[in-house]
C-alpha positions in Angstrom: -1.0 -31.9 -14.0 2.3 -33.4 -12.3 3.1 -31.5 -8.5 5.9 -30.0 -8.5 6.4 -28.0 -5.9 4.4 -26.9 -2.4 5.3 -23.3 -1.6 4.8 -21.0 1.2 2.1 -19.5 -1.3 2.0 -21.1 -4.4 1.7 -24.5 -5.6 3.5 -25.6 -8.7 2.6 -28.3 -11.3 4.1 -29.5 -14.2 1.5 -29.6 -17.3 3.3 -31.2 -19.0 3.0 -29.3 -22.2 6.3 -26.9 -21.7 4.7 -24.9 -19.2 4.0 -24.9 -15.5 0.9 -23.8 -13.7 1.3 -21.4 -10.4 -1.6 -21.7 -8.2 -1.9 -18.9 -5.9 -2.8 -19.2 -2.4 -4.4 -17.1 0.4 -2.0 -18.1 2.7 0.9 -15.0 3.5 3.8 -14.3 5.4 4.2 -12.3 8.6 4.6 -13.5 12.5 2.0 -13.8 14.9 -0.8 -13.1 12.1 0.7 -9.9 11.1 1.9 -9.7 7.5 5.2 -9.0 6.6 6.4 -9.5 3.0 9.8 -9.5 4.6 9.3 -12.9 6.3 10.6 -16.4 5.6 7.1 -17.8 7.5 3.5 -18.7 6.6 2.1 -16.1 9.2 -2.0 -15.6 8.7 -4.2 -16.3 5.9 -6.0 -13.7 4.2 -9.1 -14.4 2.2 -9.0 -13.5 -1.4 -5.5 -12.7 -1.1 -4.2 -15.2 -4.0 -6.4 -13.7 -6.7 -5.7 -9.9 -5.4 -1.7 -11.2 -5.9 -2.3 -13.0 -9.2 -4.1 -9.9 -10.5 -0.8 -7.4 -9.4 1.3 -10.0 -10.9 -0.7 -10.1 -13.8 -0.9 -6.2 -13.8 3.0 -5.4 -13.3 4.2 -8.5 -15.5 2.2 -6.8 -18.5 3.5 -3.1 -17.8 6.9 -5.0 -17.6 6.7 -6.8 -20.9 5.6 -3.7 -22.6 8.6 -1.9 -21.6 10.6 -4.2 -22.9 11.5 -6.6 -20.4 11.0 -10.2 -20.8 9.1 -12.5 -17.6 8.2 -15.8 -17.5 4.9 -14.8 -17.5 2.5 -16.6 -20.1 -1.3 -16.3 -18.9 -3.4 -15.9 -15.7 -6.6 -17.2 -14.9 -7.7 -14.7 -12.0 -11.1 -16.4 -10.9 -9.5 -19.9 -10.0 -6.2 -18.1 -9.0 -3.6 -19.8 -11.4 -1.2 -18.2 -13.8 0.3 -20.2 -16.3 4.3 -19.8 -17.1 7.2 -20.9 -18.7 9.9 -23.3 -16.9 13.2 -21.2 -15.9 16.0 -22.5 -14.3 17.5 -21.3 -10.9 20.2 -19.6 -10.0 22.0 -21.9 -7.3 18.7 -22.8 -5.4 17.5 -19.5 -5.6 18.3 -16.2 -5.4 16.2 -13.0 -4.4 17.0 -10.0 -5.4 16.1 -6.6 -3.4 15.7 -2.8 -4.6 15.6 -0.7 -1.6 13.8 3.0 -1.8 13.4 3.9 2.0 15.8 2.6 5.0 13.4 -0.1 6.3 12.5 -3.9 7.4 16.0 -6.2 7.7 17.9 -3.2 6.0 17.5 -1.0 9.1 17.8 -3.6 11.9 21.1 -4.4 10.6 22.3 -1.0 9.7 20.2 1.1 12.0 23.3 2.5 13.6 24.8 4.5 10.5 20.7 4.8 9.1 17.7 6.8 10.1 14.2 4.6 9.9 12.4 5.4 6.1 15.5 7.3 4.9 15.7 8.0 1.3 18.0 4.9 -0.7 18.9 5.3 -4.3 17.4 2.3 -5.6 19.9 0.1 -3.4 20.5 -3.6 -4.7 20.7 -6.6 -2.5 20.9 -10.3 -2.9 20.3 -12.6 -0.8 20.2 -16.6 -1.2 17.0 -18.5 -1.1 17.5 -20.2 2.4 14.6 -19.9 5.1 17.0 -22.4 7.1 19.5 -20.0 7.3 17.7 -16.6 7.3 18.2 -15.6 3.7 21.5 -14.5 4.0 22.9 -11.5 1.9 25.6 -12.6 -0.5 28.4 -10.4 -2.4 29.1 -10.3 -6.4 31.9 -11.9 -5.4 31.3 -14.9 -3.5 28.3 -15.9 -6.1 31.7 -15.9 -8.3 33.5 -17.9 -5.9 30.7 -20.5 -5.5 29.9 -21.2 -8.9 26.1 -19.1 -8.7 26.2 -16.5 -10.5 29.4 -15.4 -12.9 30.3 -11.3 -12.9 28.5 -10.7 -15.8 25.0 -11.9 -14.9 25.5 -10.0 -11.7 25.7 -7.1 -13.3 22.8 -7.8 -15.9 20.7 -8.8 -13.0 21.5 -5.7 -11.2 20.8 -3.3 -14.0 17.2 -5.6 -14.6 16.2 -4.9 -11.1 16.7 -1.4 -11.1 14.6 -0.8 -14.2 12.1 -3.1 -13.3 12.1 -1.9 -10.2 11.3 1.4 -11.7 8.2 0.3 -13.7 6.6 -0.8 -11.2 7.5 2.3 -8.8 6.1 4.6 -11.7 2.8 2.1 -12.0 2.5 3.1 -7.8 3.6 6.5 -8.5 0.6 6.9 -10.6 -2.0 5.7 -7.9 -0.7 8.1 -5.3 1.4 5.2 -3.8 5.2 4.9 -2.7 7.2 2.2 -3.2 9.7 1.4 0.1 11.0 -1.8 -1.6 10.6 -4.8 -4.0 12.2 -8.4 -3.5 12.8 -9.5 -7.1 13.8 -13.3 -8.7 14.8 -13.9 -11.6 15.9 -17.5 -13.6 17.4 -18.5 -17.2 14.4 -19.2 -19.6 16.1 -20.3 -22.8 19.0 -19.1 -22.4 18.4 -15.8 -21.3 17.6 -13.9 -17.8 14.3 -13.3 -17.5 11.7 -11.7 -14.4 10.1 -15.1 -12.7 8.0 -15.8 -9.8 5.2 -13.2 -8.7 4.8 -9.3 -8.7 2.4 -8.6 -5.6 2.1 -7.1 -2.3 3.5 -10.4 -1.0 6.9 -8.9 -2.3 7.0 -5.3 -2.0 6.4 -2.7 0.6 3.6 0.3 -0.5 2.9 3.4 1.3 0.3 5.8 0.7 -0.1 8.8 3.1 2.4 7.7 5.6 1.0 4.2 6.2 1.8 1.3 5.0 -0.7 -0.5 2.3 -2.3 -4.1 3.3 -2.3 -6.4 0.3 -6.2 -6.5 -0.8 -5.7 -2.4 -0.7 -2.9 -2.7 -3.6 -4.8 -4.7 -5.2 -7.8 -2.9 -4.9 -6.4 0.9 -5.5 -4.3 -0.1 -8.7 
C-alpha cells in the first residue's frame, strides 16, 4: 500500500489495484477533549471509536445503496478498522455539504438573533469549502459558479442527493428511537458521475435521543 493521505481520522493509501484503503482512527474532533463533530480539530481520542464509525458507515452506506443511491463504498473490514473504496475526485479541494434538522452548532451562533436554539429546519442545505485554515467557510451556488467548483447543475444534483440521503439515514435513526439534528455530507465524481464519499458516522452527524445528545460508541451501539 502507497500513503496517500494522513487525516484528522483516517489514513488513506493507494492499493494500487483501482482502489483505496480508509483506515479508521480513534482519534475525534472536539476542543478541550469534548467531542464535537462540528470541529475542524483532533480534540480527544476515544477507544474503539474507529471500528464503531466504520461499522455506521458501513451500516448507512448499505441502507444508502439499496435505495438507490450510489457511494464510493466497496467493502469494510470492521475488526482491523479499514474500508476499502473506490477513488473519486474532489470538488475544488473539497467541499462538505450540510442538511440541517434543528437550529444548532455554527448554524445558531451565526444566526442566533433571527433563530431559537433546536428549532425545527426543513432539511436546510449548506456548503461549506473544505478549509480548516480558514474556518470552513460557507459558500453560495453562485460563487462555486464564479470560481470554477462546482457548475449550477451539480449544485442542484448535489442538493437534491443530500436531502434524500439525508433522509435515509434520518429514517434508519427514526427507527431506533433517535433524532437526527444534522448531517455534514461529501460527495466526489467517481466515473463520471456524483456519488456519496467519505464516512457515514457519528463523527458527522448530530443524534438525540430523549433530549440529549448521543456520544459516538452509543450510535454505534443502539443502531
Amino acid at each position: 500500500m502507497k500513503l496517500v493521505y494522513e487525516g484528522k481520522t483516517k489514513t488513506v493509501f493507494d492499493l494500487e489495484n483501482g482502489h483505496y484503503l480508509l483506515r479508521f482512527k480513534d482519534d475525534a474532533t472536539g476542543e478541550n477533549g469534548v467531542f464535537d463533530p462540528g470541529s475542524n480539530s483532533v480534540g480527544l481520542t476515544i477507544e474503539g471509536m474507529g471500528r464503531g464509525s466504520l461499522k455506521l458507515t458501513e451500516f448507512f452506506f448499505s441502507r444508502i445503496n439499496a435505495a438507490g443511491f450510489p457511494t464510493h463504498f466497496i467493502s469494510a473490514d470492521v475488526d482491523k478498522a479499514e474500508m476499502t473504496v473506490k477513488p473519486a475526485g474532489r470538488f475544488g479541494e473539497g467541499l462538505e455539504i450540510i442538511c440541517r434538522y434543528r437550529a444548532v452548532g455554527s448554524f445558531y451562533r451565526r444566526y442566533g438573533a433571527y433563530a431559537a436554539e433546536g428549532q425545527v429546519l426543513d432539511a436546510l442545505v449548506e456548503v461549506t469549502l473544505k478549509d480548516d485554515g480558514r474556518g470552513d467557510p460557507p459558500i453560495t451556488k453562485e460563487t462555486l459558479g464564479m470560481l470554477g467548483i462546482l457548475a449550477a447543475e451539480e449544485y442542484d444534483s448535489l442538493v437534491h442527493l443530500t436531502k434524500e440521503i439525508s433522509g435515509v439515514v434520518k429514517h434508519a435513526l427514526a427507527e431506533k428511537g433517535m433524532e437526527l439534528y444534522d448531517i455534514k455530507l461529501e460527495f466526489g465524481r467517481v466515473e463520471g458521475s456524483i456519488v456519496l464519499i467519505d464516512e457515514i458516522s457519528a463523527g458527522n452527524m448530530r443524534v438525540y435521543k430523549d433530549g440529549a445528545i448521543v456520544g459516538p460508541l452509543d450510535l454505534a451501539r443502539l443502531l
